[in-house]
Each structure stands twice: as C-alpha cells, then as structure tokens.
N, C-alpha and C positions, 0 to 999 in steps of 0.2 A: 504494500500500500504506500503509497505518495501521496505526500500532501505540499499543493503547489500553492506557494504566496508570493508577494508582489517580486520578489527577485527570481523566479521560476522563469525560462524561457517565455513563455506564451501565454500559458492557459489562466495567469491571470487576469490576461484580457477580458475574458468572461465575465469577469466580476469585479475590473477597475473604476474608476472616475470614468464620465462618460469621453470617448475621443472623437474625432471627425473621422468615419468609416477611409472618406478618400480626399486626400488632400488637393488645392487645386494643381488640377496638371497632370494628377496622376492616372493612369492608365483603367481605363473597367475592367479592363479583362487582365491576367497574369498568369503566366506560365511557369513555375517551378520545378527544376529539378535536383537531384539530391542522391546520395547512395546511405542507402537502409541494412546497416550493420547489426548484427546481434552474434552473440557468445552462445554455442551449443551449453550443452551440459558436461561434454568432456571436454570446452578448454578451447574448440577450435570454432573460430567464427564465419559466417554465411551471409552473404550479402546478396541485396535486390536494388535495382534501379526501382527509383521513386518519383515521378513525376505528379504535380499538383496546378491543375489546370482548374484558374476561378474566372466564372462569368461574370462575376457581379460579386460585390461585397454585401454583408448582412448591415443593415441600418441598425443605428440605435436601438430605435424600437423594438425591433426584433432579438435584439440583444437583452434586453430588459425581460423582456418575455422571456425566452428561456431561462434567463436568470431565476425567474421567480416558478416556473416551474421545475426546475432541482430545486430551491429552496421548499416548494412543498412536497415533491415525492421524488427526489435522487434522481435516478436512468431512468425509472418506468414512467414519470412526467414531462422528465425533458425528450425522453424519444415520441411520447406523443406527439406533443408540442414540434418535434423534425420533421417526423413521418410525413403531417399535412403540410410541409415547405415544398416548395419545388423544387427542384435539382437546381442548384448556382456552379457547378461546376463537378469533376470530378479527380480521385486520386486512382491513380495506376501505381500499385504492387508488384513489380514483374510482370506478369500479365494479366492481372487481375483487376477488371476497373471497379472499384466504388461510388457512386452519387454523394457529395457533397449537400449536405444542407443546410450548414452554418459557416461560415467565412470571416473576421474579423481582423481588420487590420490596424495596427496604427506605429507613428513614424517615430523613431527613436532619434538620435542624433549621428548614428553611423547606417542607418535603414533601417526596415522595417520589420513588426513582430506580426507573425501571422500565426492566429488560429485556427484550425477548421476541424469541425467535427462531421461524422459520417451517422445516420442515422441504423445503419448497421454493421456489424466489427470487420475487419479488413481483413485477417485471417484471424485464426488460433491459433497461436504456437501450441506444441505439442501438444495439441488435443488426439492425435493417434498415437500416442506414447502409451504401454499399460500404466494403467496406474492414475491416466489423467485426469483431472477431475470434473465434472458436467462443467456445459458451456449458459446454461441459461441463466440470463442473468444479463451477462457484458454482453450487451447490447449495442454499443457504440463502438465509435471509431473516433482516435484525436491524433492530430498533427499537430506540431507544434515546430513552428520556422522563426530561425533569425536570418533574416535577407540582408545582408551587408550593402552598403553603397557603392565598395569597392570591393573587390577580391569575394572568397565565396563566402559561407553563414555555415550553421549550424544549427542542430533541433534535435525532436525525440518525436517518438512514436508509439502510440499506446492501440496496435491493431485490436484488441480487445479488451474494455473497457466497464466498468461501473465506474458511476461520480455521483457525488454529493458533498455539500457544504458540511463544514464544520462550522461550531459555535463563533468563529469568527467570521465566518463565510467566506474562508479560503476555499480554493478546491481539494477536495480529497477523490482521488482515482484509486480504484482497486484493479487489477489489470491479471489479465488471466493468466498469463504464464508468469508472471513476476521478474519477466527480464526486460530492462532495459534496451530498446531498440534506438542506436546513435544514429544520429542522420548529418551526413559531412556534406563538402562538395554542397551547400547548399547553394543556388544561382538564382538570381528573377531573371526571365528573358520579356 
C-alpha cells in the first residue's frame, strides 16, 4: 500500500488546490511515451513500451467530482463516477490498449505533472502465479508522469489498483501485485 501526498509524482493532483487543466498555448491533444520497468520476483526485471495518448484534458469540475466520489466510496465510486466519462484518450501497454477516463495536468517549473486514470486495470501482474490472490477489487488503472521541459521525465505505474482517501485526504493506493512499476525515458511529443 502507498500513500501519495503532495510531494508524490502525480497522483496528488487529484486532490491539490484547484490548477488550470491547460495552460495558454498548450496543446489538447498529447502524446507520451515512456518504458515501463518492473523487478520479477527473482531479481530480474521486464520491461514494456508505454505510450499515453490524451484527447482532451479532465476540467476542474470533473476533477472535483471524482474527488468527492472516493471520498465517499474509494474505487467502487470513483469507477462509477469513470465508467459514464467518455474515452479522453488512451494508454498502450505493449500491446494492450486501455481507455483513459481521467487526464489531469498541471505545469511545474521544469514541465508538466500528469495524471491519468483508466476506469479498468491495465494488467495484473502475477495474477497466473499459484498462489495469487483474487483480482476483484482493483478496478483501476493510474499513470502517473513527470514531462520534463527539456530532456526526458519520469513516473510510476499502478496497472492494478484500489484508492481511497485517508483522514487527510491524501491518496492511498492499494495495488495488486505490490510492485512498483518505474517508468523512464518519459517524452511529450
């Protein structure tokens, strides 16, 4: 379990002071790409090309919305709450596309922090391992990008997800396999 507050990559966007979704000038659409590292269980790690393609960023208001829907029922209100959004964009796993239903951006002083959640999880890590433990539950999908202004960024990736606020209304992620997914090489094009 993780618990992400304001000095977290991203995902306290979710839950910051309110920001301006798109600054003037900047682009509706964005293209990101990245490589998606993770540590097996014996020590040797497996990597996937990650690209993160948004149509449109999430407004405010839509932000505040799902806000308040984890604050009253964790993943099974806020994936409500995704499910009836339309697709803003998607994430590619290797080859596996996801629909994007939250997108959130805002501009730091060396670029930009992006969030994005998927209204369902992006794989399971070792969910056919013996031994694994059910999937129901982590519902979601989060991305979490630093876009650099110059050279590349960095981020994490939580393909399978549970979230909910704690008594501060940080976020707290519970994530299915409990491994940390690095994400390098992060690029806006």
């Amino acid at each position: 379990m993780r618990v992400y507050t304001l000095s977290a990559v991203g995902v306290a966007l979710l839950c910051t002071i309110p920001f301006t979704v798109r600054a003037a000038g900047a682009p509706e659409a964005q293209t990101i790409t990245a490589l998606a590292t993770v540590k097996t269980a014996g020590g040797a790690s497996t990597s996937a090309p990650l690209t993160v393609t948004v149509r449109q960023f999430t407004s405010d208001a839509d932000r505040t919305e799902l806000m308040a829907a984890l604050k009253k029922g964790g993943t099974a209100s806020a994936r409500a709450v995704l499910v009836k959004r339309r697709d803003i964009g998607t994430v590619r796993l290797g080859a596996r596309m996801t629909p994007i239903k939250f997108a959130y951006a805002r501009s730091t002083g060396d670029g930009r922090l992006i969030t994005v959640v998927t209204a369902e999880p992006l794989v399971f890590l070792g969910a056919g391992l013996p031994g694994a433990k059910p999937t129901s539950g982590y519902d979601l999908g989060l991305v979490m990008l630093q876009v650099a202004a110059s050279g590349p960024g960095s981020g994490e990736l939580v393909p399978a997800t549970k979230i909910r606020l704690n008594e501060q209304d940080a976020i707290v992620t519970e994530d299915y396999s409990g491994e940390v997914v690095h994400l390098t090489n992060v690029v806006g094009k």
